[in-house]
C-alpha positions as CSV (number, residue, x, y, z in Angstrom):
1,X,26.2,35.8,69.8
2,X,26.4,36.8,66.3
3,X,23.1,36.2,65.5
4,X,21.1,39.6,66.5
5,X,23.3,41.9,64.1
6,X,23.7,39.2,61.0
7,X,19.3,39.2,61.3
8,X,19.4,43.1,61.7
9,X,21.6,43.8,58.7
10,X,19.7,41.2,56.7
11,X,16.0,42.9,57.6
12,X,17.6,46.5,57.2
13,X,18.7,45.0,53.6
14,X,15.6,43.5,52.5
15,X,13.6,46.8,53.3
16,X,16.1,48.7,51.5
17,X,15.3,46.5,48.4
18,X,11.7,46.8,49.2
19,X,12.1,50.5,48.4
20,X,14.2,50.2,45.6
21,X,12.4,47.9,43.8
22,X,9.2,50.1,44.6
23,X,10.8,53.3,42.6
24,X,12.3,50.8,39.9
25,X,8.5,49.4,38.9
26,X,7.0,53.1,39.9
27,X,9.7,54.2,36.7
28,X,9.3,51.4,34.3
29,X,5.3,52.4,34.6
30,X,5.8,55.8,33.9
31,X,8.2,55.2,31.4
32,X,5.7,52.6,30.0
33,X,2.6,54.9,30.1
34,X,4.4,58.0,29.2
35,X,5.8,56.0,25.7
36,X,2.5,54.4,25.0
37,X,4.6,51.2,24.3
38,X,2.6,47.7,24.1
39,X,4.0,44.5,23.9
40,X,2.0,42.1,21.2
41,X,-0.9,44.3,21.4
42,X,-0.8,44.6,25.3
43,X,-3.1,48.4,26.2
44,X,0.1,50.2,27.6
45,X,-2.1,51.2,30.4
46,X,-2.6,48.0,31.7
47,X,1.2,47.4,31.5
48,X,1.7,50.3,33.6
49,X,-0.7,49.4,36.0
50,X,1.4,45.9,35.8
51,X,4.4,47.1,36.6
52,X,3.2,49.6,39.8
53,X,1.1,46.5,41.2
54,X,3.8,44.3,40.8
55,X,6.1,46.6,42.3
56,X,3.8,46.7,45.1
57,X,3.7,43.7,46.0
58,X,7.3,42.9,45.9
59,X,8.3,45.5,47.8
60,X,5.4,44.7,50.4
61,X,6.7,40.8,50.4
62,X,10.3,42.1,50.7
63,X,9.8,44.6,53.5
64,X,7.6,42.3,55.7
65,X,10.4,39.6,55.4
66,X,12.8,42.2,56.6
67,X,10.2,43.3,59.5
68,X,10.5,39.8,60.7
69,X,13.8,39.6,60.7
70,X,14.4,42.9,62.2
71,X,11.9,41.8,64.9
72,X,13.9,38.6,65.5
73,X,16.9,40.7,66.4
74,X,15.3,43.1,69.0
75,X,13.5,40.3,70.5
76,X,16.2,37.8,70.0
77,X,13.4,34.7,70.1
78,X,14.4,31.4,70.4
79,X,13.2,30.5,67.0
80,X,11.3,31.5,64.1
81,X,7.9,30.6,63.0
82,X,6.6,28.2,60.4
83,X,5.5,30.5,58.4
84,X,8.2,33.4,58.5
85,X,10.8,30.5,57.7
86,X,8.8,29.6,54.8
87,X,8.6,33.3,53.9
88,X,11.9,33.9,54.2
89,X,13.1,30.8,52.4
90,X,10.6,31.9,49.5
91,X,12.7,35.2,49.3
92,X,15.9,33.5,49.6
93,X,14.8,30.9,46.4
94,X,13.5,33.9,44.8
95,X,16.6,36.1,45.0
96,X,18.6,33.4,43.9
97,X,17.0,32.9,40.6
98,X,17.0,36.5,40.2
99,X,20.8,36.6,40.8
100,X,21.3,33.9,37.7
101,X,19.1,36.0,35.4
102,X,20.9,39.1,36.7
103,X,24.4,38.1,35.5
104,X,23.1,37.5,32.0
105,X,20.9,41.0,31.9
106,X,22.8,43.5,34.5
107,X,25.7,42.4,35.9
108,X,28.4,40.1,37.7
109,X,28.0,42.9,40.6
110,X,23.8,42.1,40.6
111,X,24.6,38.5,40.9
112,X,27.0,39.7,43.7
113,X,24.8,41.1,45.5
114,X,21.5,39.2,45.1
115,X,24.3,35.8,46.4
116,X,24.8,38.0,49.0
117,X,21.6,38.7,50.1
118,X,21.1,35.0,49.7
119,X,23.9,33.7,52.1
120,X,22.1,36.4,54.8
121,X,19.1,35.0,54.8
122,X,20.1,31.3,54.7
123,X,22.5,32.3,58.0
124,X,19.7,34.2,59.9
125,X,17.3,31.3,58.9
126,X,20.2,28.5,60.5
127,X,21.1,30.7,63.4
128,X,17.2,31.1,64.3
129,X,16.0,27.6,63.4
130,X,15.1,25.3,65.8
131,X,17.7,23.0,65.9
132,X,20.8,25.4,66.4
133,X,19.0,25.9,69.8
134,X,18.5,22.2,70.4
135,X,22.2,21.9,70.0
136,X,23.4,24.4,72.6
137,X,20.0,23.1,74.8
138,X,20.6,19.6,76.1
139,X,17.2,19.6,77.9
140,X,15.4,20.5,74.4
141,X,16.8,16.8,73.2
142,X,15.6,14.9,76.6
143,X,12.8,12.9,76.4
144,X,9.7,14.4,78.6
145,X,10.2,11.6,81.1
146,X,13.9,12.5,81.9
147,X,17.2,10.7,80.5
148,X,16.6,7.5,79.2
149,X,18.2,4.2,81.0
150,X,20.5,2.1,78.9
151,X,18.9,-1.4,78.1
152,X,19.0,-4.7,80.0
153,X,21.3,-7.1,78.9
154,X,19.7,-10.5,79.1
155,X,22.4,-12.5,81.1
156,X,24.0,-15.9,80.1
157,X,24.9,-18.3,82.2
158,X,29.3,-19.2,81.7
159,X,30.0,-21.7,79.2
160,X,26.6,-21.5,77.7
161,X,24.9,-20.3,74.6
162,X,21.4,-19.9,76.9
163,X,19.7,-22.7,76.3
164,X,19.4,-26.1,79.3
165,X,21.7,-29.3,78.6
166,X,20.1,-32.4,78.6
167,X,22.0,-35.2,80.3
């Protein structure tokens, strides 16, 4: 099945970003504090400090995604969690609104790439949720009590509509 190496590549891509997006804030600080630039008045310090907590967090958010999806590969579990789905929906949403504002500010080849990213984590979140397994699974479907019996149809007698004649 496809869907151990589509989750590895995905988790390997998303802490790849994690690390990239740590050096890009970890820069714009610098560059930041070494500038002294403010925007509207803004201490230039506390921009800086901005930028590396920021940073931080991102690249925390985006490498745990990709720990969970890298540990969905090597286990190869059924399904996901509530909460990893939700996370990793969160980053799908997220790099998708960062791909639109990419093609205005970088480039058609960001947008690429953050749709790309995108369509990974929307197929690793299909091919791990719970209902791809439910369709390969017919006993996941069954009702606890075992397979249902079709209904009683309530018999008529010939020539009737149900009901006695009177005579």
């Amino acid at each position: 099945m496809a869907r151990r190496p589509i989750a590895a590549v995905t988790g390997l891509v998303l802490i790849l970003e994690a690390f990239g997006f740590v050096f890009v804030n970890y820069v714009l600080g610098r560059v930041v504090e070494g500038q002294s630039m403010s925007l509207a008045g803004l201490d230039p310090d506390a921009m800086a400090a901005g930028a590396w907590i920021m940073g931080g967090i991102a690249g925390l958010f985006l490498a745990v995604c990709g720990l969970f999806l890298v540990l969905a590969a090597v286990k190869d579990r059924p399904a996901l969690g509530r909460w990893v789905r939700i996370a990793l929906i969160v980053c799908a949403v997220v790099h998708g609104v960062l791909g639109a504002a990419a093609v205005g500010l970088v480039s058609w080849w960001a947008f690429v790439w953050m749709m790309l990213v995108v369509g990974l984590l929307v197929l690793s979140l299909l091919l791990y949720g719970r209902r791809s397994d439910a369709l390969h699974d017919p006993e996941v479907d069954a009702p606890p009590g075992g397979p249902a019996e079709p209904p009683v149809k309530p018999s008529v007698p010939p020539g009737g509509n149900g009901s006695a004649a009177t005579a």
